[in-house]
C-alpha positions as CSV (number, residue, x, y, z in Angstrom):
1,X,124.0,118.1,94.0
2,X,120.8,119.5,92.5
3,X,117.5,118.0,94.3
4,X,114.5,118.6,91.5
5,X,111.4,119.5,93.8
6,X,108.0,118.7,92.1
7,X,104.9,120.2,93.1
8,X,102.3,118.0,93.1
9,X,98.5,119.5,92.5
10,X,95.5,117.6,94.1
11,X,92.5,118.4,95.9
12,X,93.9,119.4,98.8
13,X,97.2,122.0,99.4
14,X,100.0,121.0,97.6
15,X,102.6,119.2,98.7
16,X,106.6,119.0,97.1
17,X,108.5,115.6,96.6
18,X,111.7,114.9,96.5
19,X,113.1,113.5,93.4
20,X,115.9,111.3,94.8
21,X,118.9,110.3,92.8
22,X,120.8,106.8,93.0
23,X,123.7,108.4,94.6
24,X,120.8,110.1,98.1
25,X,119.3,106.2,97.9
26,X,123.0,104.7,98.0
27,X,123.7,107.1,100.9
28,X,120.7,106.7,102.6
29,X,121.4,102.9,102.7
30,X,124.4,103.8,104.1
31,X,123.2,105.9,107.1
32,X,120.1,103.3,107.7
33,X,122.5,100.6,108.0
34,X,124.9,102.8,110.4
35,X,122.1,103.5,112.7
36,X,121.0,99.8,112.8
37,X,124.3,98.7,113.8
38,X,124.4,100.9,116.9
39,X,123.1,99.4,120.0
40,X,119.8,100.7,121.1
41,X,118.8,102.4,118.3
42,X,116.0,99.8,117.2
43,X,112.8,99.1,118.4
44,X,109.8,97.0,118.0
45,X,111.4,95.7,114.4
46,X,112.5,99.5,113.3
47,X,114.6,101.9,114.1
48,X,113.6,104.5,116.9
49,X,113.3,108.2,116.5
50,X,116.7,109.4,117.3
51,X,118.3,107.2,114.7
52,X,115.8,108.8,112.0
53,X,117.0,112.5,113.6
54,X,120.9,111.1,112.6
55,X,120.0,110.0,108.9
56,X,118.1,113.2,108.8
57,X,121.2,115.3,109.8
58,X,123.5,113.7,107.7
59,X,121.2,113.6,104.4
60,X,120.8,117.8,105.2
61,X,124.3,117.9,106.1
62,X,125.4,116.3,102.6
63,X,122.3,117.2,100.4
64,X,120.0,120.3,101.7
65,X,117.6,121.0,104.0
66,X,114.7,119.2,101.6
67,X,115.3,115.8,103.6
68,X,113.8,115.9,106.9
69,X,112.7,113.2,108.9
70,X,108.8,112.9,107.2
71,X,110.6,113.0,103.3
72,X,112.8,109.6,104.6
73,X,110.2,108.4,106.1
74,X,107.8,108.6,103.0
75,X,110.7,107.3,101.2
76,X,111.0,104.2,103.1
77,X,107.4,103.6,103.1
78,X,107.4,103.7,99.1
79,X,110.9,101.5,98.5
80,X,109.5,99.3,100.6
81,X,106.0,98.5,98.4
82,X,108.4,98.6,95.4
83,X,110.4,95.5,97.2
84,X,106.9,94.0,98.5
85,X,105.9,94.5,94.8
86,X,109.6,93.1,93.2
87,X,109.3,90.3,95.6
88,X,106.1,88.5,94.3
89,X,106.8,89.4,90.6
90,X,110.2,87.3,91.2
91,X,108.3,84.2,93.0
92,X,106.2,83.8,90.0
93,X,107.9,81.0,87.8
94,X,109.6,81.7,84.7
95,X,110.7,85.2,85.8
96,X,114.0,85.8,87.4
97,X,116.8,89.4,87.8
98,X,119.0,90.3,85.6
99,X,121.7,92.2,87.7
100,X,124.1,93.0,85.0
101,X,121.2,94.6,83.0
102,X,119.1,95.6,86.2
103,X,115.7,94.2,85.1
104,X,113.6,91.2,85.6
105,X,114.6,89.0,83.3
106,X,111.2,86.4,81.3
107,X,111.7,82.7,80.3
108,X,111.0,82.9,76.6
109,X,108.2,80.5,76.8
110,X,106.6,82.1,79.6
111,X,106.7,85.6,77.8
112,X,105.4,83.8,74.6
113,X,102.1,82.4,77.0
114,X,101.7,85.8,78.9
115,X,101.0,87.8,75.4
116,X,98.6,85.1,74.2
């Protein structure tokens, strides 16, 4: 597999992100839910630094050396305001996921009163 790296320009030194495909995410899930499952490996609601040095070994050991401990972490951090994010647009009323399609899915009269 091919990771794209992006060089991002900002005020400060550059820094490179990952570009992750669905197939790194899927096997990401994989390894966080492997290291959850082993006993002592969680702490304080996460998962403790020796499981994040197994996900990172197995994500270098299957995709390159780009995915270190900080790149899953930063990851995480972002997937997880995307869910936060996904979570309230679905409590709203009206709206609901469309699995087949992937994509939230809008009550025709509640689309018809949001572009009014």
């Amino acid at each position: 597999n091919i990771v794209q790296i992006i060089t991002m320009e900002d005020s400060g030194p550059s820094r490179e992100n990952l570009t992750w495909t669905e197939a790194q995410m899927d096997y990401l899930v994989q390894l966080l839910l492997e290291q959850s499952r082993i006993p002592g490996m969680q702490s304080g609601g996460g998962l403790k630094s020796k499981a994040y040095t197994a996900i990172e070994k197995g994500m270098i050991d299957r995709y390159g050396k780009d995915f270190t401990k900080e790149k899953i972490k930063n990851k995480l951090k972002y997937v997880k305001l995307k869910l936060t994010v996904m979570k309230e647009i679905l409590n709203t009323s009206g709206l609901g996921y469309d699995p087949i399609n992937k994509c939230i899915d809008v009550d025709p009269q509640v689309w018809s009163e949001y572009i009014e």
